[in-house]
N, C-alpha and C positions, 0 to 999 in steps of 0.2 A: 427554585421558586418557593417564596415561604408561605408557608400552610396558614391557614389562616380559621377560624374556631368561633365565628359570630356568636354561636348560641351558648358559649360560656361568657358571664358577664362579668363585669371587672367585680363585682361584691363579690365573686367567688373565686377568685383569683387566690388570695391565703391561702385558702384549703387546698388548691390545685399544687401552688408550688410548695408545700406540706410535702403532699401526695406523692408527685411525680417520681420517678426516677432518675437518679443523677450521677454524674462521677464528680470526684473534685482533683484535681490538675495541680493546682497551686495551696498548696499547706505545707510550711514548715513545721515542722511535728514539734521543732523546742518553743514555738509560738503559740504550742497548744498548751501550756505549759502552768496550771491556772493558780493565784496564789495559795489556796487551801494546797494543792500535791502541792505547791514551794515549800508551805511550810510543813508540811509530812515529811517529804524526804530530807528538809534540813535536821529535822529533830534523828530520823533515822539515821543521817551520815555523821551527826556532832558540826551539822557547818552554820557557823552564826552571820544572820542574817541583819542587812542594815536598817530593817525597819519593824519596829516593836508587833506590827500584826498585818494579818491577811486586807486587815480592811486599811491601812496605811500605806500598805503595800500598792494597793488596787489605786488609790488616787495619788500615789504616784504616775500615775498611767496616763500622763498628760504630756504630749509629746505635738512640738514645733517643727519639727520635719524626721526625716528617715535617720539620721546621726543620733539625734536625742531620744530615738527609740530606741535603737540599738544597743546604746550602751544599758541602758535596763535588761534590755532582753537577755546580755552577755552575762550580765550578774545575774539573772533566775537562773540560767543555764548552772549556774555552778552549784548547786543542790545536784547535779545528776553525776554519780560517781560509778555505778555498780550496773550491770548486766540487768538486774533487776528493777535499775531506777527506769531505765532505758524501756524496756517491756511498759513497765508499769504507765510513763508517761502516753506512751504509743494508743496501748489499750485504754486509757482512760477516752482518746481522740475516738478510736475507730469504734466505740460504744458508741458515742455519741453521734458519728458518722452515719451506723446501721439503724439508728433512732430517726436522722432524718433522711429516710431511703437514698439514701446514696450508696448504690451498689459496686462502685468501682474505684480506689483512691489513689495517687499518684505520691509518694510521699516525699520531702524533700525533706534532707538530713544535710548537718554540718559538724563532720567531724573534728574540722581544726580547734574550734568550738570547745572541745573538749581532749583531744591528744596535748593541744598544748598547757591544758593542765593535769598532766602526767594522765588520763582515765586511756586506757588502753584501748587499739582500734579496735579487737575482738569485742568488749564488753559493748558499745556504740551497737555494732552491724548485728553481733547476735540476741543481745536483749531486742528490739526492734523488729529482728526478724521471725523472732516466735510472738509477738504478738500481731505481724501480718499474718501467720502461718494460722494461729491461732483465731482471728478475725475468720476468717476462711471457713472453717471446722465451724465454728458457733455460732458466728454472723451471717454467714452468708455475702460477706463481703472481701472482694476481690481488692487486695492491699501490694502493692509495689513501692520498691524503696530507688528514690532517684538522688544518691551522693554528688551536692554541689561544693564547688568551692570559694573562701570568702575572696572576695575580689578586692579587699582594702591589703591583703597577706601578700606575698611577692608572688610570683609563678611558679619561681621554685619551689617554695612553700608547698602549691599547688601540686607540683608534678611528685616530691615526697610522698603528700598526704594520699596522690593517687597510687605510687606505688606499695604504702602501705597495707593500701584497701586491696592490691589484686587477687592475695590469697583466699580472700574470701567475695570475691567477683560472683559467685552465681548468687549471690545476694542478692542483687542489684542489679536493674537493668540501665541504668542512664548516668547523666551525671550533667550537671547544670551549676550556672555560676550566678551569685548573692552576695546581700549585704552593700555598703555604701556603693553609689552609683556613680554620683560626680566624683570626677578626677580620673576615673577608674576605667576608660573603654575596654570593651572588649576585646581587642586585637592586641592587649597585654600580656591575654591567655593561648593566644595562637597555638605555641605548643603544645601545650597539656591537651587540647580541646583535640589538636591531631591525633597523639595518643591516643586519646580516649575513640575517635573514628578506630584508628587502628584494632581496636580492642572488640569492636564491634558493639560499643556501646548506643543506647538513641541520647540526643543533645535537645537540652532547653539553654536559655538562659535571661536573667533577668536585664532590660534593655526598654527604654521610653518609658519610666516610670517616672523619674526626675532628670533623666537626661534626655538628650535631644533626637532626635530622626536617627541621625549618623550614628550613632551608637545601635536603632534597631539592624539598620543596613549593614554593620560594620561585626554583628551579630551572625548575620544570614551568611554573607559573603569570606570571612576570614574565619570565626568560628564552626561556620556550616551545621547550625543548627535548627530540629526541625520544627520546632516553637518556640514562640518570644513571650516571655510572663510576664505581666504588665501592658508593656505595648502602648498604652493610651494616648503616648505624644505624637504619633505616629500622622497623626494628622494636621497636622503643621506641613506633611510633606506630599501631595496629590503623587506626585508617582512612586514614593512607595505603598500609599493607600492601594492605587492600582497594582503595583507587584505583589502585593500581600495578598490581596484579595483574585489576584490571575492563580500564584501558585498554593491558595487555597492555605496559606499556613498561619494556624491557631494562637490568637490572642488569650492570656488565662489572666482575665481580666479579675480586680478585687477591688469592689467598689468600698465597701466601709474602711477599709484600707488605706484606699486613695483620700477620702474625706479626712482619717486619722492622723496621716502625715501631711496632709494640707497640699497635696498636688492637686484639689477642690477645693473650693471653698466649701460646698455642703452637696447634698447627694444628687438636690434638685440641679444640679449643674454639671453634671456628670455625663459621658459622652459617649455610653455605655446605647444609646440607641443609635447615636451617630454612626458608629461603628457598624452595629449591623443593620442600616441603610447603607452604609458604602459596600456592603456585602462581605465583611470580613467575617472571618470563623471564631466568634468570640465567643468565651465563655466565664462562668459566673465560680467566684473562688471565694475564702476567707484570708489565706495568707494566713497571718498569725493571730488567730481568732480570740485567746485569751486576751491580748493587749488591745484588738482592735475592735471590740464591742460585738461579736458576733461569729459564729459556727453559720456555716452553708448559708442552713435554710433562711439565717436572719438576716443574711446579704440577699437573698432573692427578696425576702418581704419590703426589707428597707425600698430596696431600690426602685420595685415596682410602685410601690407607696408614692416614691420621690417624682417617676419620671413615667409621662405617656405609653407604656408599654403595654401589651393583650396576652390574650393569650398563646397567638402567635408566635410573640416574642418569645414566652416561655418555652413554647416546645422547641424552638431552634437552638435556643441556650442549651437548652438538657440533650437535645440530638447532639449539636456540638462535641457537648464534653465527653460526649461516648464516644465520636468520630473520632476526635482528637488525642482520644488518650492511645497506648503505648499498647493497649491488648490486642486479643488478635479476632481477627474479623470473624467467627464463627462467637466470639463473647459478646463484641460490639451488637450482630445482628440479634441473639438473645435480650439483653438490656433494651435495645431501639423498640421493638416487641412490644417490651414492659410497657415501654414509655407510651406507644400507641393505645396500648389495651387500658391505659389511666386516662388518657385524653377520653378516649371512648365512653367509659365512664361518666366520665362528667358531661355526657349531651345530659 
């Protein structure tokens, strides 16, 4: 049953979702990736870059669907060479993550990204992992590294990059699959995604962003994964609405995102309260915040801004993404806590 908070008014709604406590689920850490560190680390690696400045670079950042981002996003990627780039990138994120209380981060990486230009698996997992480790010790922020694979790559590709990564497996707790959507179903990764079950890994993967129902379904049931990022198309189909919302499994919804690559028209049309009226476990992300106009807290402001939501809404969002994430229930019911004793607050 959702909680519901009369005596905070929607004028204070900013400051609430500021406030609150939150996890984020869905961040690609090289989408954090902003052009000032492009051009720092290009100057530190000697890698020449194809646009004369940070602020050329930035309006470049005009993108007609998920393809034409992409291929930008793959070119900033290539500034990141060294253990150090890696770190440095991460912690730039997870500063700014601790700045908008978000105390628990789910982080998505994409190694092929970068092995297939010769940067070594080692330098990817371990720069990366001292700066979760590190988030930890000074932030105060609970940082997890969830290894997806790109789905436009073959399987094999996939099942390589996975056996790559096993030597350093206590790294990481998951592994999820990204990057172009159409053409691409899920039941292409059948195997790896078994593996990775095998391995004792947890499963996301990305499914109903631009593609259709059968791809969320096709997610669930061959992949066997326990949340779908994105998700938004989901409603074109009432019985997986209903299965989704019977087995309780988590949407890591990203609204400026969706606007960015135009699965929106604009925020005001966003489906993001449809969603939870049909009682799914949604929750609020950035994806890749550099390119897509906003970090966390700027996707909760937009959206509320955009779309009839309370404060209600907000706390089920924030409970959500602690429910949903990967930690374990003794952290979860600390955070949840927070999140009450902030609510409280604001009578």
């Amino acid at each position: 049953m959702k909680k519901t908070f009369p005596h905070i008014p929607r004028e204070r709604l900013p400051a609430l979702l500021a406030a609150m406590p939150k996890a984020e689920l869905h961040i690609h850490i090289e989408g954090s990736l902003e052009p000032e560190l492009i051009f720092e680390l290009a100057k530190r690696n000697g890698v020449a870059l194809a646009y004369p400045s940070v602020e050329a670079l930035r309006a470049a950042y005009a993108f007609t669907d998920l393809q034409s981002f992409l291929d930008i996003y793959y070119a900033g990627a290539s500034v990141l060479l060294t253990e150090d780039d890696f770190h440095d990138m991460a912690w730039a994120y997870l500063r700014r993550a601790a700045a908008e209380n978000v105390l628990h981060t789910e982080i998505f990486f994409d190694p092929q990204t970068h092995t297939a230009r010769g940067v070594p698996m080692e330098a990817v997992i371990h720069g990366l992992k001292r700066a979760a480790d590190r988030a930890g010790a000074e932030l105060g922020v609970s940082a997890q590294l969830i290894l997806c694979f790109l789905r436009h790559l073959s399987e094999d590709d996939a099942l390589q990059t996975l056996e790559q990564a096993l030597p350093l497996r206590e790294h990481f707790i998951g592994a999820g699959l990204d990057s172009s959507e159409r053409g691409h179903p899920p039941e292409k990764f059948a195997r790896v995604f078994a593996r990775c079950r095998e391995l004792g890994l947890r499963l996301v993967a990305h499914a109903g962003e631009e593609g259709p129902p059968e791809y969320i379904w096709n997610a669930l049931d061959v992949l066997k994964v326990e949340r779908i990022d994105h998700g938004v198309r989901c409603l074109g189909d009432p019985a997986l609405v209903q299965r989704l919302a019977r087995e309780h499994i988590p949407l890591t919804v990203c609204p400026l995102s969706n606007v960015k690559l135009c699965v929106f028209d604009q925020l005001g049309a966003h489906n993001l309260g449809e969603l939870l009226s049909a009682g799914l476990a949604a929750t609020v992300n950035s994806d890749d915040p550099a390119y897509f106009g906003g970090y966390l807290n700027q996707n909760y402001l937009e959206t509320f801004a955009a779309l009839p939501l309370d404060a209600g809404h907000a706390y089920t969002l924030a409970r959500n993404s602690f429910e949903a994430s990967f930690a374990d229930q003794a952290d979860k019911a600390r955070w949840i806590e927070r999140l009450d004793a902030t609510f409280e607050q604001f009578r």
